[in-house]
C-alpha positions, 0 to 999 in steps of 0.5 A: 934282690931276695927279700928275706922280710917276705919268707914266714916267721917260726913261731918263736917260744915265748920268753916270759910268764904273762901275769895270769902264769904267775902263782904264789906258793903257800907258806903253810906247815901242812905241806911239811905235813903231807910229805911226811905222811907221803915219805913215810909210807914210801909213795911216789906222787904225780905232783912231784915226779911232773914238777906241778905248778899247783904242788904247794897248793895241794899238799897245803891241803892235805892232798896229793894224786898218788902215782903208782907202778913205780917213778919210771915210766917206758915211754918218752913223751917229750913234755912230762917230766917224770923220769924215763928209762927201765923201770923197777919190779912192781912191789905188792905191798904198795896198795895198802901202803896207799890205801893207809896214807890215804886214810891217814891223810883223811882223803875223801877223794883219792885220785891214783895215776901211774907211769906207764908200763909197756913191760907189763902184760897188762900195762899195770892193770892188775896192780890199780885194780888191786889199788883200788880193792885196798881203798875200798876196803880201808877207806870205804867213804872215799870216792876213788879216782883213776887216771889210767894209761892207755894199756896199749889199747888192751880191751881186757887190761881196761875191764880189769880197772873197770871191774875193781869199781872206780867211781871216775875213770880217767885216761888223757888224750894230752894234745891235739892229733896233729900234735902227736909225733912230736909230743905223744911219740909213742902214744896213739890219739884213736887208741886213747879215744878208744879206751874212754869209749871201751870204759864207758861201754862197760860201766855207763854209771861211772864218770869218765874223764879226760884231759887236754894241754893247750899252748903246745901249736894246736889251733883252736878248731883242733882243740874243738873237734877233740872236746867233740870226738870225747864227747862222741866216746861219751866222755863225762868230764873234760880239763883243759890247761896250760902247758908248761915246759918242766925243764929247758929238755922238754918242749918249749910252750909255743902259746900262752893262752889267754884266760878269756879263751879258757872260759870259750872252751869251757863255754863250748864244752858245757854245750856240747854236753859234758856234765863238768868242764874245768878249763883255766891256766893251771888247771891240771887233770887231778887238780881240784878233782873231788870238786869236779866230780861233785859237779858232774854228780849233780849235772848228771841228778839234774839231767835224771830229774829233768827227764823224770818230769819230762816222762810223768804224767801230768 
């Protein structure tokens, strides 16, 4: 008799938020406030198009992550919600357009994303340069902040956005490398390392970044040895979030993670040697970013001082 208790269980999604996925939307007349702003100089936000769960919070602040290079992207990752399919010329007037809505909105941190855009020589990277040149030249007390594709690995597209003086370079490996086919198709988990390390090689003074979503399948020692890989690219800063599933299209969230495992990450993180480690359930790569950038300035005024004393004579 065939005992079909014996065969192994799939993982089933699971059906509800736990308590800790809950979040209240602020009821606040400055999110009213932000889009205006937003729509009136015609931008596309990451906090939209991607249906983020901390939106509401954000834009009650006065914040928001721009997305530029247009609100198509050519890839198909099967958890962003960002649309898919061929996307529109670039428009040249978007960096100033950008750089005013910022100065308009009192930004001292401006974080800029994009979709990505494989029809592009350079994957866009002349466009975030040219992005970065007008916030420099409109708000020049703002610290800037890219979170750039992977530009198909292009060394040259990478110095261009190098060479226009972010002070945070961002690119996000997203999931763990097993994970890739399934989640990250078209996405390559040695090139996106590579783009963090090629970043860091050519400017050692500016702030890299990357980010991971948990609760897609990876195990716990996956995750681990990616925080150590970033680590070895010298990656400055590290997120860690929960993955959420935008729509019943997209990949069901395998795990929810329980707090206590984002604070061991961020444990783990902080020993490996990152200068700043925002791990939580809702934590999202732009996502409380100028606080994040602060921490790992100060971090990195520490680790000076200490090897200042350690090299002074008594």
């Amino acid at each position: 008799m065939n005992d079909s208790s014996r065969e192994p269980q799939r993982a089933q999604p699971p059906r509800k938020f736990p308590p800790w996925i809950r979040k209240r939307l602020p009821a606040n007349p400055q999110v009213a406030l932000t889009q205006q702003v937003l729509k009136g100089y015609h931008l596309n936000t990451v906090c939209e198009s991607a249906h983020c769960p901390n939106m509401g919070e954000c834009f009650a602040s006065g914040t928001a992550t721009f997305m530029i290079l247009g609100n198509v992207c050519t890839r198909s990752c099967r958890f962003c919600a960002v649309q898919k399919g061929e996307p529109a010329a670039l428009d040249g007037t978007e960096p100033d357009r950008l750089a005013l809505a910022a100065k308009e909105l009192g930004l001292s941190h401006v974080v800029v994303t994009s979709v990505t855009r494989d029809d592009l020589e350079d994957g866009g990277a002349a466009h975030f340069a040219a992005v970065i040149r007008a916030l420099r030249q409109h708000n020049p007390q703002a610290t800037v902040e890219v979170l750039v594709p992977d530009f198909m690995g292009r060394p040259e597209s990478v110095r261009k956005v190098v060479d226009a003086g972010p002070d945070v370079f961002n690119h996000n490996v997203e999931t763990v490398p097993s994970l890739y086919p399934k989640v990250r198709p078209e996405a390559n988990y040695e090139r996106s390392i590579t783009v963090l390390r090629l970043a860091k090689a050519l400017q050692s003074s500016m702030l890299t970044k990357s980010g991971i979503m948990v609760g897609l399948g990876e195990r716990s020692e996956e995750v681990e040895e990616v925080m150590r890989e970033l680590r070895r690219a010298e990656c400055d800063i590290l997120t860690i979030g929960q993955y959420l599933s935008p729509s019943a299209n997209h990949l069901p969230v395998v795990e929810f993670i329980e707090p206590h495992r984002f604070e061991r990450y961020r444990r783990l993180g902080e020993s490996l040697g990152f200068k700043a480690v925002a791990s939580g359930p809702f934590l999202r790569s732009s996502y409380d970013a100028a606080k994040v950038r602060k921490e790992a300035e100060c971090q990195l005024e520490v680790e000076r001082f200490r090897g200042h004393n350690a090299c002074s004579p008594e």
